[in-house]
N, C-alpha and C positions, 0 to 999 in steps of 0.2 A: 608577325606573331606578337601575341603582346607581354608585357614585360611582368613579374610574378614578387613578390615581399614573400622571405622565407621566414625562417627561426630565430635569425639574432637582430630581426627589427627591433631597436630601441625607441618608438615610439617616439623620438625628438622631432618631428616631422617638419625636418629639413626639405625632404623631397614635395610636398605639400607646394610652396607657392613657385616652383620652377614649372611645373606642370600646366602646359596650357591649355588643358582641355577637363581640368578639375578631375581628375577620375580617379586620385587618390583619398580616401575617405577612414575612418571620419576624421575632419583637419578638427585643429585646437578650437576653433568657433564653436564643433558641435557637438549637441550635449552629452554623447555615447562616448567623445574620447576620452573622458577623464577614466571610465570603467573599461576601455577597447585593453583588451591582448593583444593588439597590434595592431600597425596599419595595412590596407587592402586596396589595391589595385583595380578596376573594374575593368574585366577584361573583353566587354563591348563597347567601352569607349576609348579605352589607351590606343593612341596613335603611333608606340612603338617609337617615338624618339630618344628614348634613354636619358631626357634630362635628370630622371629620377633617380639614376643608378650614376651619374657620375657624380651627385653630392651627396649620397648616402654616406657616413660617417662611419658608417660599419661593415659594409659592403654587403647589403642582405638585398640588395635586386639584383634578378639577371633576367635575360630574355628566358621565355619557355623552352624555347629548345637546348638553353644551355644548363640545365639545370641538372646537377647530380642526380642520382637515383636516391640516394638519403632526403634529396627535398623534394622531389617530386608530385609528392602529397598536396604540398604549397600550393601547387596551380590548381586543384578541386575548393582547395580552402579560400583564397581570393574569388573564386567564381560565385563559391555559394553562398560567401558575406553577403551579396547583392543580390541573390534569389530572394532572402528573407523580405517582405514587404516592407518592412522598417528600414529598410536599406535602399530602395529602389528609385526612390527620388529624391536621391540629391542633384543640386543642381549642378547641370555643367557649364557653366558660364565662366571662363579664361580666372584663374587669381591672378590679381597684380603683387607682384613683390611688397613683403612686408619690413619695414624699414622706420624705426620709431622717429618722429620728429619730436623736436622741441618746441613747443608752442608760448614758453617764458622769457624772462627779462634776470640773468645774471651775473655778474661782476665776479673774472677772473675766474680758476677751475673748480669744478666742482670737487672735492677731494673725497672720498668714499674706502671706507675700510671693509674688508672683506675676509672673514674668521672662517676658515677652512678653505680645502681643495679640492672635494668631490665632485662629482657632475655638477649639483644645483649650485655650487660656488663658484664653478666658471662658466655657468649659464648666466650667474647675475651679472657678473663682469664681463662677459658679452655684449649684454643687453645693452648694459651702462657706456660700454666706448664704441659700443654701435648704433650710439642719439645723432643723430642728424642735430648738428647747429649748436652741442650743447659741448665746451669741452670737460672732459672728464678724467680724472685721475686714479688709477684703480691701485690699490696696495692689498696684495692678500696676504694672508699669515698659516702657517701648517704649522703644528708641532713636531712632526716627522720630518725627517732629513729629505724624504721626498714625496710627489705631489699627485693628488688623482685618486684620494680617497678608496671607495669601495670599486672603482676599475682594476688599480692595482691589487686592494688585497679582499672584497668579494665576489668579483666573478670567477667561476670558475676554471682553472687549471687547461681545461680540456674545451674552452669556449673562447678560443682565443681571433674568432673572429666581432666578438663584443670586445674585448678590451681593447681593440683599434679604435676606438671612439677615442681613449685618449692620446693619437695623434692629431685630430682635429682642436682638443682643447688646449693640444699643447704650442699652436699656433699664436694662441695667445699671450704667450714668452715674445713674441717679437713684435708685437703692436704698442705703440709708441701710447704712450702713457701708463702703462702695466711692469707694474712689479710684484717680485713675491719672496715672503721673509718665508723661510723655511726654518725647521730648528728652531722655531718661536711658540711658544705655550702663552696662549691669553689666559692672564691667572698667574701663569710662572716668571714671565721673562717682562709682560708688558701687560698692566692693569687694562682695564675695561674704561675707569677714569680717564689715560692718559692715552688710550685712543680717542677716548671723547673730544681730547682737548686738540687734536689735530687733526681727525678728520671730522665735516659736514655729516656725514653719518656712517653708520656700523651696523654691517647686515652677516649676521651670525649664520653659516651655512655648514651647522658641525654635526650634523645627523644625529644616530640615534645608536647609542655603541652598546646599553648595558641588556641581556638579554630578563626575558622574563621568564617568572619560575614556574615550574608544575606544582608550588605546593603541596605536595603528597609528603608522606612518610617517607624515607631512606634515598631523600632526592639526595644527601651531601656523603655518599659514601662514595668511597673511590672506583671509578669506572663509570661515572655519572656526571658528564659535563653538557655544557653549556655550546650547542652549535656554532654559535659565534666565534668560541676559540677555536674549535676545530677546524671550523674555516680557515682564519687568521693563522695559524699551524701550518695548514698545506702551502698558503699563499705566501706565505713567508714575513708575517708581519710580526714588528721585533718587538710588539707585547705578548706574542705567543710561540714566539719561535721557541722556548727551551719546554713548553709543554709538552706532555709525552701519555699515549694514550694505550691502552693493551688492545694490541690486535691481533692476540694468540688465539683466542674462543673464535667460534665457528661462523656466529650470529651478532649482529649487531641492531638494535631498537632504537629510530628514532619518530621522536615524537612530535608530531607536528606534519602538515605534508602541504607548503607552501614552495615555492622556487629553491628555498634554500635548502629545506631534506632532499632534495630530489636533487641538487646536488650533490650533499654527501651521499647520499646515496650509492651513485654514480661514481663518486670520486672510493669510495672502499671497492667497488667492485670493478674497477676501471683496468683492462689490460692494461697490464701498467707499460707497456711498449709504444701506447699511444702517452701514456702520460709522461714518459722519457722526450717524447715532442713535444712538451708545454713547459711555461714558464713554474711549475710547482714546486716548490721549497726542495733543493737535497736530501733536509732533513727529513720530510716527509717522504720523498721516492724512495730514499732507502729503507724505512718502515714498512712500505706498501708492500714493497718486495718480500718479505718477508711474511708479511701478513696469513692470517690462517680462516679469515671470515671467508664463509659458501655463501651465506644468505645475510640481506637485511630486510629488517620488515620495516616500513613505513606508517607509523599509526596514525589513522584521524580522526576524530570523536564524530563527526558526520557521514553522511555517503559519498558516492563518488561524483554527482551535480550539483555538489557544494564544495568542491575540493577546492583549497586557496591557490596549487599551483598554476598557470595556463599551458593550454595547450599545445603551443611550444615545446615546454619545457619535460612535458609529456611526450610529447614526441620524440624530443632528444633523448631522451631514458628509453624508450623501446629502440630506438638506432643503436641503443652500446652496446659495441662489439663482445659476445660472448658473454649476455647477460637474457637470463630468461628471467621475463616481469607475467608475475602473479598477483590475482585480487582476490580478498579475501573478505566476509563478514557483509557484502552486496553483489547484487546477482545482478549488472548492467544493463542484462536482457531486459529487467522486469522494473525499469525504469524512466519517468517518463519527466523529464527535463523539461522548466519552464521557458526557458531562452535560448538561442541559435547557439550562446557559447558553451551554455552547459551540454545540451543536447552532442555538440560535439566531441566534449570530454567523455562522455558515457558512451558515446561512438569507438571513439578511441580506444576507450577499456576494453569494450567489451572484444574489440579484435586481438588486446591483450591477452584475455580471458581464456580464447578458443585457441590460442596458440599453444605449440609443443615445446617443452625446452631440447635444445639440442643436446650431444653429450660433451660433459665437460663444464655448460652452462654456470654459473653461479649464478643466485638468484634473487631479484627483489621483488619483494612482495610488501603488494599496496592495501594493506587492512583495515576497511571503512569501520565504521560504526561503533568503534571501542574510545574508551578514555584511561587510561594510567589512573591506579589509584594507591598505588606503592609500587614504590620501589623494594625489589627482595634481595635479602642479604646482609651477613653479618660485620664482616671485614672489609667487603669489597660487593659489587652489583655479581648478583648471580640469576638477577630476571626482573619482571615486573608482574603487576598483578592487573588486567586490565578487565574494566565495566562494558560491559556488552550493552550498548544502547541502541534505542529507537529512534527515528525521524516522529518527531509532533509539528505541527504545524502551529506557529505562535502569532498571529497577527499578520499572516500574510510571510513567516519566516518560518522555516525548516528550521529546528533546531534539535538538538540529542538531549535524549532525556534516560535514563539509566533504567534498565530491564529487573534490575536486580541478580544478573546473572553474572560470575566473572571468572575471569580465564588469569592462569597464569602462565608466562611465556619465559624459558627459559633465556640467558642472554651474555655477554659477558660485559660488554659496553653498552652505555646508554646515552643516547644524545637528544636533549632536549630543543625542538625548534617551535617554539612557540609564540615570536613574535619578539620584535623589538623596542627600546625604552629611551629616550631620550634622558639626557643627566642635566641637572641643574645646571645653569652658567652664573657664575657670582655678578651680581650687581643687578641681574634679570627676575622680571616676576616667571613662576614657574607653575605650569598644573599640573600636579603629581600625580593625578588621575589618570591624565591620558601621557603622560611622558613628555607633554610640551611646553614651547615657551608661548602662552596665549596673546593672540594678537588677530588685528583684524588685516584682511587682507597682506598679511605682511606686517606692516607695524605692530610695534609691541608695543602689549596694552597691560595694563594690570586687570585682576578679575573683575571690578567694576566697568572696565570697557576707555580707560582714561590713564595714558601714564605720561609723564613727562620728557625723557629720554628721546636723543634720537637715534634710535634704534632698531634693525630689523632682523627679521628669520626670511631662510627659503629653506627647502629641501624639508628630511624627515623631523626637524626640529620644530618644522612649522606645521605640519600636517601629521605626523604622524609616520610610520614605517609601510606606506602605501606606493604600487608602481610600480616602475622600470625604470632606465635611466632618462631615456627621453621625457617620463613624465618631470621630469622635476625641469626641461625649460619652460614649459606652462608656468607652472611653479614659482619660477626667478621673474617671467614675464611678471605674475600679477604683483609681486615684492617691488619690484624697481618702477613697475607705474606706483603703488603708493608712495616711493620715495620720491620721483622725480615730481608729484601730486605736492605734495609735502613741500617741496624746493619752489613749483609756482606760486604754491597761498602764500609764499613766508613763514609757513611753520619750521623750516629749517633754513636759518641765515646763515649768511654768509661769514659772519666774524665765528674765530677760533682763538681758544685764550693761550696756545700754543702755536707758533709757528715755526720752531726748529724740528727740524727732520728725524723721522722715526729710529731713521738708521743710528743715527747716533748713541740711542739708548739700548741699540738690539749690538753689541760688538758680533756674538756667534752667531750671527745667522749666515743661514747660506743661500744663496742667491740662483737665478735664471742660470747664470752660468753653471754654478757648480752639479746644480739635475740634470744635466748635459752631459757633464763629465763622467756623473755615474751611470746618466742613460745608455754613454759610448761603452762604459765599461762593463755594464752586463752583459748587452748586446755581443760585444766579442768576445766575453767568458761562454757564451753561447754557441757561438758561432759554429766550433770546431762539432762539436755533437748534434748541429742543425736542430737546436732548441733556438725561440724566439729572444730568451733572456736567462741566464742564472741569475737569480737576484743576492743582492747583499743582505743578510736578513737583522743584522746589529746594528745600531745605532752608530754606535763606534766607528765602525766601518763603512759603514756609510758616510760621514763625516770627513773619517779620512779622504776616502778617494773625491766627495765633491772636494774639496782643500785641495787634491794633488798633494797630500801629503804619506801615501802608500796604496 
């Protein structure tokens, strides 16, 4: 029987060159993976060896017959990727493992700085100590006491078979030329200069943290934030742990309906008996507990064949237990999708659609076609005021254009998710426009296309707030071939006008060892209530226990 890619494929397509009969598609070569929702299995060529599933990172293959009933779906959806004609001829000819060599001429190690923790920053530092022939010296730096970016604090709660991806990054703590400053602020603790001055080059992999606004009227009253904390709040990260949000009102609005509404979503409406199994902040379970929200509405200013979240993520919102999901403002029947993946989504809804809520159900509801155009209320959010828009067709683009009609929704909370912003880095050109640091392939460039620096991006600082996790090892792939490009012409030499050790100037940082020590120590704050983790959510404390100092 052949083997099935569920829900929490992160698209890092690990399983891609172990495969010897190529039938996992589409790999990083071709030109639909950069847009793919996930990777797919062809299940008239898989020979059923499982090489795919013993290096998945996340553990999203299993054989068909072993597959829950929650994913079951999965095996229709791999089948029908390769129904579509755009899919049906890829070639099956054997991949050979993929393994970068070195093709240059250099003197002594390459030394390489590495600004941040997330996926795409330990993809580059993969990439870079897994050159064939080149040796290589990897230094990363986090400002937090501990590592693994948006694994640790934005995947969700209740998805906790995605955030095992960072056991495989965290491999990389024992590969002999990697280290990592933790409790290190580039900008606070150690200039951007005096990284220059010590390593060969500095590849900035610090995402994309500030969210963007709705601009409307009564965005800044209270009951009106920003998704991004709300996240960081439940997952317990110690710039939003003492945030506090009212979850007395019945109904909650967020705006925006990409992966991460549709997490909170989920996570306000979440038995909280499942979320008592996950690593989610105290702080926050004991709020949920409490909580008094029935419904949230999800708003998107388009239809449902242009929804940002994937189908996935969809999926997993109609699995949650004791949640009846409703759509509102398009009628999925009467829709007709131009591509295999939208067509699926409007599939998906529309079995939404026809369903009955159980009793007792709380409920989300997905409300296409509307835009927020105030927020209402004098003291505090008591609704929103939203534009009933139309689909136009703009040059080959679906886009909403306002009816003149509008609706007010009552509310008590408002959560804004409308994408993410990349922040300036001192010493870097920056385009304010799109939230990034501009560069070509990876190197950074100033706006003319020419900067002197040696210096790079990966991740959402390079591209933008686009993806999954796996998308951003493509990402670090195409960053460290321009650096290691850079290293054969001679644009980046081998003299350093510093040669004493970083550590010296960083006294408080904390090291491999000490994330171990607090990794030991959630882990068995856990243990007793068969949760994965209680985390530490203060700085402070954090600190301590990597130190061993309480």
């Amino acid at each position: 029987m052949p083997y099935v890619i569920t829900r929490s494929c992160c698209n890092d397509a690990s399983c891609v060159p172990v495969c010897p009969v190529n039938c996992i598609h589409p790999t990083p070569d071709e030109p639909d993976y950069r847009t793919a929702e996930m990777l797919y299995i062809d299940p008239d060529v898989c020979v059923e060896c499982g090489a795919c599933m013993d290096v998945c990172p996340v553990s999203a293959i299993a054989p068909d017959y072993e597959l829950p009933e929650s994913m079951e779906r999965y095996e229709q959806i791999n089948a029908r990727y390769y129904l579509d004609p755009e899919h049906a001829d890829y070639p099956q000819t054997p991949n050979a493992p993929r393994h970068r060599e070195w093709d240059g001429t250099w003197e002594g190690p390459l030394r390489v700085a590495v600004v941040g923790s997330g996926p795409s920053a330990c993809y580059v530092a993969e990439e870079l100590l897994g050159t064939r022939g080149l040796d290589v010296q990897v230094d990363m730096f986090e400002r937090l006491p501990v590592p693994f970016g948006l694994v640790r604090y934005g995947v969700a709660p209740d998805h906790q078979d995605t955030k095992v991806v960072a056991d495989s990054f965290a491999s990389l703590f024992r590969r002999s030329g990697f280290r990592i400053f933790l409790n290190v602020e580039v900008g606070r603790d150690v200039t951007f200069d005096q990284l220059q001055e010590r390593y060969h080059a500095v590849v900035f992999a610090v995402g994309a943290t500030r969210d963007r606004r709705l601009g409307v009227e009564g965005e800044e009253l209270p009951g009106s934030h920003a998704a991004t904390e709300f996240v960081g709040w439940y997952n317990g990260h110690p710039d939003h742990a003492d945030r506090t949000f009212d979850l007395s009102g019945e109904r909650a609005v967020i705006v925006g309906n990409g992966n991460v509404a549709l997490d909170v979503a989920r996570v306000l409406t979440a038995d909280v008996a499942v979320l008592e199994q996950s690593d989610i902040a105290d702080h926050a379970l004991e709020a949920l507990r409490s909580s008094r929200i029935r419904e949230v509405v999800v708003v998107g200013r388009r239809g449902p064949a242009e929804a940002a979240y994937t189908t996935p993520e969809l999926l997993g919102l109609l699995a949650t237990r004791g949640v009846h999901v409703r759509v509102e403002g398009a009628d999925p029947a009467a829709i007709s999708a131009a591509d295999d993946i939208a067509r699926l989504k409007v599939e998906v809804l529309g079995e939404a659609a026809a369903s009955e809520p159980r009793p007792g159900d709380r409920t989300i509801t997905l409300r296409f076609l509307a835009s927020p155009t105030a927020v209402l209320g004098e003291d505090r959010v008591t609704g929103v005021r939203l534009a009933v828009n139309e689909l136009v067709d703009e040059a080959g683009r679906m886009a909403a254009r306002p009816t003149g009609v509008t609706e007010e929704l009552g509310c008590d909370l408002l959560l804004r998710s409308v994408g993410y912003y990349g922040e300036p880095i001192p010493g870097l050109p920056f385009d304010s426009d799109r939230g990034v640091v501009p560069n070509s392939e990876g190197k950074v460039v100033d706006p003319e296309g020419s900067w002197s620096g040696r210096a790079y991006v990966a991740g959402w600082i390079k591209r933008g707030p686009s993806g999954v996790i796996g998308t951003n090892k493509l990402c670090a792939q195409e960053t460290v071939t321009a650096l290691l490009r850079d290293v054969r012409d001679g644009v980046v030499g081998p003299e350093l006008a510093e040669s004493a050790d970083i550590a010296e100037i960083l006294p408080e940082h904390l090291d491999a060892a000490a994330w171990k020590r607090i990794d030991r120590h959630e882990r068995a704050a856990g243990r007793p209530a068969g949760r994965p983790r209680v985390k530490q959510v203060r700085v402070d404390d954090l600190i301590a226990v990597g130190r061993n100092d309480g």
